[in-house]
Every structure is written in C-alpha cells, then in structure tokens.
PLY file of the C-alpha trace (Angstrom):
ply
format ascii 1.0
element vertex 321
property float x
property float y
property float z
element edge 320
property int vertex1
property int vertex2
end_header
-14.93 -16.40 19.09
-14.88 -17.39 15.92
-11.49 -16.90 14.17
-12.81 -14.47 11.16
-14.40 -12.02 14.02
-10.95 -12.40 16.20
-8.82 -11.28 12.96
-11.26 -8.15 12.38
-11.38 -7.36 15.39
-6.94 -7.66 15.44
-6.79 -5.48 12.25
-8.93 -3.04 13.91
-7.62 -2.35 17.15
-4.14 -2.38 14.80
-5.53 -0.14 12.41
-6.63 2.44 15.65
-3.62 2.14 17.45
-1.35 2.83 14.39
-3.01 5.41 13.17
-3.15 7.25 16.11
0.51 6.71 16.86
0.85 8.34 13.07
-0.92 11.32 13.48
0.87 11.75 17.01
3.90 11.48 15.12
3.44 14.11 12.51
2.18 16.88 14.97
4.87 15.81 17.58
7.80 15.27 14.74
10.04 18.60 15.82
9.87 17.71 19.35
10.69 13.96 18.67
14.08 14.97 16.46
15.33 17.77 18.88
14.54 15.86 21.92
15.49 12.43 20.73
17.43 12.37 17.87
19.38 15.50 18.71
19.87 15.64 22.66
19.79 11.59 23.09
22.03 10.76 19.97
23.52 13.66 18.73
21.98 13.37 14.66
21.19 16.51 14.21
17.02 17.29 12.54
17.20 16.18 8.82
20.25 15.22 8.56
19.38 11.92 8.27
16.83 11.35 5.71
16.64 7.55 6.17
15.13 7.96 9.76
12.26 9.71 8.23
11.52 7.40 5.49
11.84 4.26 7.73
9.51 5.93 10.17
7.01 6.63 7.66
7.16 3.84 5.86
6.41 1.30 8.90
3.60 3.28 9.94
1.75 4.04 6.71
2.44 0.34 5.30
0.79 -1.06 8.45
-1.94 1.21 8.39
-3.13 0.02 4.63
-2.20 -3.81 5.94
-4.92 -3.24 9.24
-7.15 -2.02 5.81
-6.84 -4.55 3.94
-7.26 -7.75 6.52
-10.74 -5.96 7.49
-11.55 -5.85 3.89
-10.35 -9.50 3.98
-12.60 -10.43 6.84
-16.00 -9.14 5.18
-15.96 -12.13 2.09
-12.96 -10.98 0.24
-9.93 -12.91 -1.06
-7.86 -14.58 1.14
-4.65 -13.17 -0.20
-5.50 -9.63 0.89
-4.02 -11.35 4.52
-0.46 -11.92 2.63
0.26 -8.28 2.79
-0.44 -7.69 6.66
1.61 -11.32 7.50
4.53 -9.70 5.38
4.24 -6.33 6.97
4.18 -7.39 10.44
6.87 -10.00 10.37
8.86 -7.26 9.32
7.46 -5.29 12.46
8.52 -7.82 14.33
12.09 -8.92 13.67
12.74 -4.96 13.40
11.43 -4.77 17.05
13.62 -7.61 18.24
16.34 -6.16 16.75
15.68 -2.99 18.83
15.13 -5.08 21.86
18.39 -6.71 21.67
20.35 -2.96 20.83
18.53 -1.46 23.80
19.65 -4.84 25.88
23.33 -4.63 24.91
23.69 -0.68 24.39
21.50 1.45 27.25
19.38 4.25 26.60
21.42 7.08 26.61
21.73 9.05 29.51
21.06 12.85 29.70
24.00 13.12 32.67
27.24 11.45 32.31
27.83 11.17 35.83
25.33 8.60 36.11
27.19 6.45 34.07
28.45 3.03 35.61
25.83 3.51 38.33
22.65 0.98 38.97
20.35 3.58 37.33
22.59 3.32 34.36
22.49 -0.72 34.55
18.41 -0.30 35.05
18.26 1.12 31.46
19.02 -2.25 30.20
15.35 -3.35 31.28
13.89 -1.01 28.72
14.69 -3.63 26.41
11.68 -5.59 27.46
9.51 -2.85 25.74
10.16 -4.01 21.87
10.64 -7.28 22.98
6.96 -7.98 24.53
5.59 -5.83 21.62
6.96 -8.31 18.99
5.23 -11.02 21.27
2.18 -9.80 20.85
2.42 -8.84 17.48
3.45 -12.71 16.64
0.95 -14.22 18.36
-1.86 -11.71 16.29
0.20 -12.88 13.10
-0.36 -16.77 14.00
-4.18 -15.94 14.56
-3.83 -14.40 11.05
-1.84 -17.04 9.12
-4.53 -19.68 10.95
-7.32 -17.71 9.27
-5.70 -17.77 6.18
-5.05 -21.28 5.86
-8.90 -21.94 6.86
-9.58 -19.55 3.91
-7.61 -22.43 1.69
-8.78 -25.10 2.54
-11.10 -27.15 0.23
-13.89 -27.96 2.22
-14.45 -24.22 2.92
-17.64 -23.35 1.57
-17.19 -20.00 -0.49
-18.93 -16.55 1.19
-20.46 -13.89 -0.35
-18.06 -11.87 -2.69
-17.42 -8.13 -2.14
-19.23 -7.25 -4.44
-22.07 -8.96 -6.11
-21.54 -7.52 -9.38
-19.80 -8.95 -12.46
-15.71 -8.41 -12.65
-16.25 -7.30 -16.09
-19.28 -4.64 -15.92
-17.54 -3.45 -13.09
-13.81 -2.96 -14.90
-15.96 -1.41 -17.74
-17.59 0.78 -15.26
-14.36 1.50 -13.68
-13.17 2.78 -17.11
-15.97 5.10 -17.62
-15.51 6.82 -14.19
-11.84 7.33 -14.68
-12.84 8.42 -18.70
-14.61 11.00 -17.30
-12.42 11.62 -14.11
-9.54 12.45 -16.56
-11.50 14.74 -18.84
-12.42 16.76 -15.76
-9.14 16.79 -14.35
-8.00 17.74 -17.78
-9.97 20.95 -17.88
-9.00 21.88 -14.10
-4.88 21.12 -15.28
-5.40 23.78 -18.42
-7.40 26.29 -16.04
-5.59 26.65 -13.26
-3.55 23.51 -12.23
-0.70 23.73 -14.59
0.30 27.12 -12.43
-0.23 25.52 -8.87
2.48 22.63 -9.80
4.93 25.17 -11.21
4.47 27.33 -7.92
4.79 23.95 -5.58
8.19 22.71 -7.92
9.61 25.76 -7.73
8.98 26.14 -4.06
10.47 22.69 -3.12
13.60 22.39 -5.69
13.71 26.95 -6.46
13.77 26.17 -10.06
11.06 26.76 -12.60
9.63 23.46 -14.41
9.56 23.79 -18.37
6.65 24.52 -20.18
7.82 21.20 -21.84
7.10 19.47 -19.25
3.75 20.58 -18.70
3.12 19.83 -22.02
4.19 15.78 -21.44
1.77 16.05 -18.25
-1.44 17.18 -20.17
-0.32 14.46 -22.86
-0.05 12.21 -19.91
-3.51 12.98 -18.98
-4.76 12.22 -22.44
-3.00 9.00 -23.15
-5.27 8.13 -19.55
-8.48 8.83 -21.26
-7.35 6.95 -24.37
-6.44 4.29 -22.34
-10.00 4.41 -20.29
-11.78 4.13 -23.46
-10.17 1.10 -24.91
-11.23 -0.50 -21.03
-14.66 0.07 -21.83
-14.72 -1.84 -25.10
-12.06 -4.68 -24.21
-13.76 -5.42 -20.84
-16.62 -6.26 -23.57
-16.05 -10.60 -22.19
-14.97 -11.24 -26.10
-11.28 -12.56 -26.28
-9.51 -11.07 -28.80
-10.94 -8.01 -27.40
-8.83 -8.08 -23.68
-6.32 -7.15 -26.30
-7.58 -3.60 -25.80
-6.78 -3.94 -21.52
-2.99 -4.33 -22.56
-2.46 -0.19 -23.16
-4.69 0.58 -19.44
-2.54 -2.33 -17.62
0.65 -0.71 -19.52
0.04 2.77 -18.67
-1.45 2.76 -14.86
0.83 -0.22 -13.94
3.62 2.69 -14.64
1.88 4.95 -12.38
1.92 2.86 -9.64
5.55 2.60 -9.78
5.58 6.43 -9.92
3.17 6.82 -7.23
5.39 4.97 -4.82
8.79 6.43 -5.87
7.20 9.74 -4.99
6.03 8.54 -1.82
9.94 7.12 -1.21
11.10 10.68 -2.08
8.21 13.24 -0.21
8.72 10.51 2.86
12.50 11.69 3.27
11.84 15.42 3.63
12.02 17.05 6.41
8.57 19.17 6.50
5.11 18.01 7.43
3.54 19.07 4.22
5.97 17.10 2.17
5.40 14.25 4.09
1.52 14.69 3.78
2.17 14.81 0.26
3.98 11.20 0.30
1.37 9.88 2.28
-1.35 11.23 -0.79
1.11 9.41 -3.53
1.11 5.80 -1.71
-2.79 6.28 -0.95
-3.35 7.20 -4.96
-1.16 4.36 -5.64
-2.67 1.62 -3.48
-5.84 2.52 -5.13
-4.37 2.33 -9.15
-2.75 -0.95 -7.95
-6.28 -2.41 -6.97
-7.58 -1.28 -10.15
-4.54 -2.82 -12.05
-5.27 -6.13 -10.18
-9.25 -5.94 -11.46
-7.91 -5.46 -15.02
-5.45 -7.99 -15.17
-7.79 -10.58 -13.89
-9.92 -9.79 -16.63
-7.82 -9.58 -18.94
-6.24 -13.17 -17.79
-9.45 -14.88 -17.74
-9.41 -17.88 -19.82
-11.50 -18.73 -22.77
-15.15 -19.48 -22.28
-15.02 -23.25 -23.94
-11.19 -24.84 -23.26
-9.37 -26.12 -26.19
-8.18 -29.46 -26.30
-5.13 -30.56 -28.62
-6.93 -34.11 -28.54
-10.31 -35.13 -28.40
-11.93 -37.93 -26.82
-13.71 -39.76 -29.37
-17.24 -40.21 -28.72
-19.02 -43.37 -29.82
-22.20 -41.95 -31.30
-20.17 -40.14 -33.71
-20.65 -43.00 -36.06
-24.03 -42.39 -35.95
-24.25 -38.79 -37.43
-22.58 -40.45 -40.94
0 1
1 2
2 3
3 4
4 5
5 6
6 7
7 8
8 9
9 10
10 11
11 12
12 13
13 14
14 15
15 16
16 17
17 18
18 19
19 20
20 21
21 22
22 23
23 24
24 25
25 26
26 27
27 28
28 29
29 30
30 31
31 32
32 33
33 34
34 35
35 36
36 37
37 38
38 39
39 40
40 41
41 42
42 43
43 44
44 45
45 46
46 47
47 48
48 49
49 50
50 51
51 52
52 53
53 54
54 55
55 56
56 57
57 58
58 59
59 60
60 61
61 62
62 63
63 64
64 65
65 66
66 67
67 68
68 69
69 70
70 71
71 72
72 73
73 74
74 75
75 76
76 77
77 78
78 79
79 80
80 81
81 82
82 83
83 84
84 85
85 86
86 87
87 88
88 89
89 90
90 91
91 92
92 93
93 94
94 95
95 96
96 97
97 98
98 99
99 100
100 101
101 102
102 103
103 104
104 105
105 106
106 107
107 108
108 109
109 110
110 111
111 112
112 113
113 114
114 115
115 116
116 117
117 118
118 119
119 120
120 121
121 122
122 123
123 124
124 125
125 126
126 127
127 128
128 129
129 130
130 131
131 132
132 133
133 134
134 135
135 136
136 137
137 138
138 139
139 140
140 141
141 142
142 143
143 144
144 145
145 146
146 147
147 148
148 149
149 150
150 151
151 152
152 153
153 154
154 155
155 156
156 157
157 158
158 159
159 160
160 161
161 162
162 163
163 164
164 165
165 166
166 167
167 168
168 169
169 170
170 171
171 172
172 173
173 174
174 175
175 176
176 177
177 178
178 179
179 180
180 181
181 182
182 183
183 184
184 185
185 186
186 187
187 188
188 189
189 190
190 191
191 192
192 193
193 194
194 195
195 196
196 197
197 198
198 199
199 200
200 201
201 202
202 203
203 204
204 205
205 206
206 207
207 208
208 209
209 210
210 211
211 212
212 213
213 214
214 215
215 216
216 217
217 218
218 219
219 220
220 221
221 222
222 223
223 224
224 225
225 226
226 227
227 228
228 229
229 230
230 231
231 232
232 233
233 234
234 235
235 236
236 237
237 238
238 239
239 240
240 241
241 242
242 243
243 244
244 245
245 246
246 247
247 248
248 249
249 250
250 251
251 252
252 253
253 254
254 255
255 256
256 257
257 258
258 259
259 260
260 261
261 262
262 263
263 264
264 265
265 266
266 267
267 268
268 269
269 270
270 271
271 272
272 273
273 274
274 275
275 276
276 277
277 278
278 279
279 280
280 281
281 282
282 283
283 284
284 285
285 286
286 287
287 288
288 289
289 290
290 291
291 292
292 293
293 294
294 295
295 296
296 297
297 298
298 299
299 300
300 301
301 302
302 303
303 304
304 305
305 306
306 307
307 308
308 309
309 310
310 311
311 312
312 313
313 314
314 315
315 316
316 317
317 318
318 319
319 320
C-alpha cells in the first residue's frame, strides 16, 4: 500500500473511532462520574474540574489531528502531520503512564472482602489494556513520521496544491466573506443577539453583564470589519501594502487566544451544554488560526525581485557607455 493511502486511511479509522468514543462520552458522562469516579474512587461529580478538561481536551485535540493528517494526505503541506505526531505522543506516554498505575495499583474493587484474593491479584492484568493501545498507537505514529519525512525529501516531486487558486486572491476573498460575515452578524447582535448573551451570562455566572460591555462587543465586531477591509486592499501582491495585513493578523490572532481560553474554561464545567459550547470555541478557533496562517504567509512573502547589497559586475556594462 502505498504509504500516503496507509496514513489516510490511519487518520480515518482514528478520526471514527475517536469521535465515536466522544459522542459516547457526552451522552454517557453522568453515568461515567457516578459509576466511576464516585463508586470506584470516591471524587465525588464535579468536584474535580481537571478530570473534565483533560478528558475533553484529549478527545477533541485528536479529533482535529485525525482532520488535519487527511487534509495532509490529499496534496497539502507536510506540516499539517506535526500536529497529529505531537498529539498522539502525548496519547501515548499518558497511556503508559496509566498502564503502569493500573500495573502497580489494581482496579478498585466494589467488595472489600475480595481484597488479597487471586481475583484481586487478576486486576493487575488490566494493565495490558493502555499498554497495547499505546503500541498501536506508536507504531501508526512511525507510519506517520515515515510519511512525513518522504514529504521532505528533495527528490519528492511536488503534488497538486489544495487549492489551485492564488494565496493572495484567495486571502482577499477570505476578507470579503468575513467583511460581509461581520456586517451580518452585526445586524443579528443589535436585533436580537445582544439579549440572548445577557440571558446565557446571567444563567451561567447569575449576574447581569453591563450594557458596557455590550457596547465593547459591537465595537469588537466593527474593528473586524475594519480589519476585513484593509485585507482586501493589502492582499493587493504590492509590498508596502501587506502593511495593511498587520491590524487583521493583530486582531484575529487575539481571538484565537480567546477562542481557546474559552474552550479551557466551558471544558471544566460540569453540564453537557457548557461543554458543547467549549467544543464550538476550539472549532471557531481552529478555523481563525488557519486563516491567521493564510495571512501571515502573505503577508511574509518576500519581495518579487531580491535585493542584493553587492552586485556582480557584468562585463558588457562597459559597453552601454
């Protein structure tokens, strides 16, 4: 098989398995805190918001990794592969780590008067569990890291791209969209938005948000058209015009920091719909980060003719005297 189709296919299967485990998770998450957490260990639902971020975290990080190495796989960048090899070495060592705490302290037992017995001892095997997962999951991560360093090498001949159109019509396109995204979802904030967000924050921390505050979010919204604008005429190619990409990069590169501090916080909640609403920040902010990358290449390009401090000195200069 050759190696490209065998990492597809690996993301894949990944990307199935993980997110079904995910959505078994969040309809099943009351049965697995008062059945495990409570009855095996004694922590008691919620009272341990760590547990819930960790467990969120792993699975929604590996789902966008499993997205990105099959966007990888199609013609896309090579370095879209560094995030799943990162992700799942992590995976990994945290599964070996469980392997050798379920090898040295047994599952816990729902009668203490099987304690000391060869049922009790048994419990120890359960350690092979973690330990062949993290097999298999480092063998899929060599087959990865191979792929990758075929990607690199220099007598790889270069595949299609993703897409076939120009970085910079399409980050001036991009800046339209969003233009007009923002205008829209500036209307729908003044007509009816505004009140749903007061509703939701004073539902989830029973205090009312200031009318200041709502005032910084619509002037949020229009610094993001501003900004959207000045992407349509600095992704223009000219280069004192990328000038004009600094405000977007400035402005959504703070959003993505937002986006996934709100996914840290919504994660550790207790409630599904919080949860839901973490999982909705990192998904927004995967996608502004993407963007973000598409301006910043732009914007990085170098200069159509290079500059040279020195020149060579051509011999039919003389000539032109």
């Amino acid at each position: 098989m050759n190696l490209s189709k065998g990492v597809r296919t690996i993301g894949s299967a990944l990307f199935l398995i993980t997110l079904g485990l995910y959505i078994a998770y969040l309809v099943l998450v009351e049965d697995f805190r008062h059945h495990i957490l409570e009855e095996l260990y004694g922590i008691a639902p919620c009272s341990f918001p760590p547990i819930d971020t960790f467990t969120d975290v792993a699975f929604e990080y590996s789902i966008i990794a499993n997205l990105l190495v099959v966007v990888a796989c199609v013609g896309c960048t090579r370095w879209l592969l560094i995030p799943w090899l990162v992700v799942y070495l992590i995976n990994s060592l945290v599964l070996v780590c469980l392997s050798i705490f379920l090898f040295s302290v047994p599952f816990p037992l729902l009668h203490s008067n099987m304690e000391g017995t060869i049922q009790f001892q048994m419990l120890r095997f359960l350690g092979f569990i973690p330990l062949i997962l993290a097999l298999l999951i480092l063998y899929c991560w060599l087959v990865v890291r191979g792929l990758f360093v075929e990607l690199g090498s220099p007598d790889k001949t270069e595949e299609d791209p993703c897409c076939p159109m120009k970085m910079k019509t399409g980050v001036q396109i991009m800046g339209g969209i969003l233009a007009i995204l923002s205008g829209v979802f500036l209307v729908i904030f003044f007509a009816k938005l505004d009140e749903i967000i007061s509703d939701k924050y004073n539902a989830i921390f029973s205090d009312k948000l200031s009318r200041s505050t709502l005032t910084w979010m619509a002037g949020a919204i229009v610094l993001a058209i501003f900004c959207n604008i000045l992407v349509i005429l600095g992704g223009s190619g000219k280069r004192w015009r990328r000038t004009l990409l600094l405000p977007w990069l400035l402005f959504y590169g703070s959003c993505v920091i937002i986006c996934i501090l709100t996914h840290l916080y919504f994660t550790s909640l207790c409630w599904r719909e919080e949860k839901i609403i973490g999982m909705v920040s990192l998904g927004v902010g995967l996608i502004f980060l993407v963007l973000w990358s598409l301006v910043w290449i732009v914007a990085a390009e170098a200069a159509e003719k290079p500059k040279t401090l020195i020149s060579r000195p051509n011999p039919l200069g003389f000539q032109r005297l």
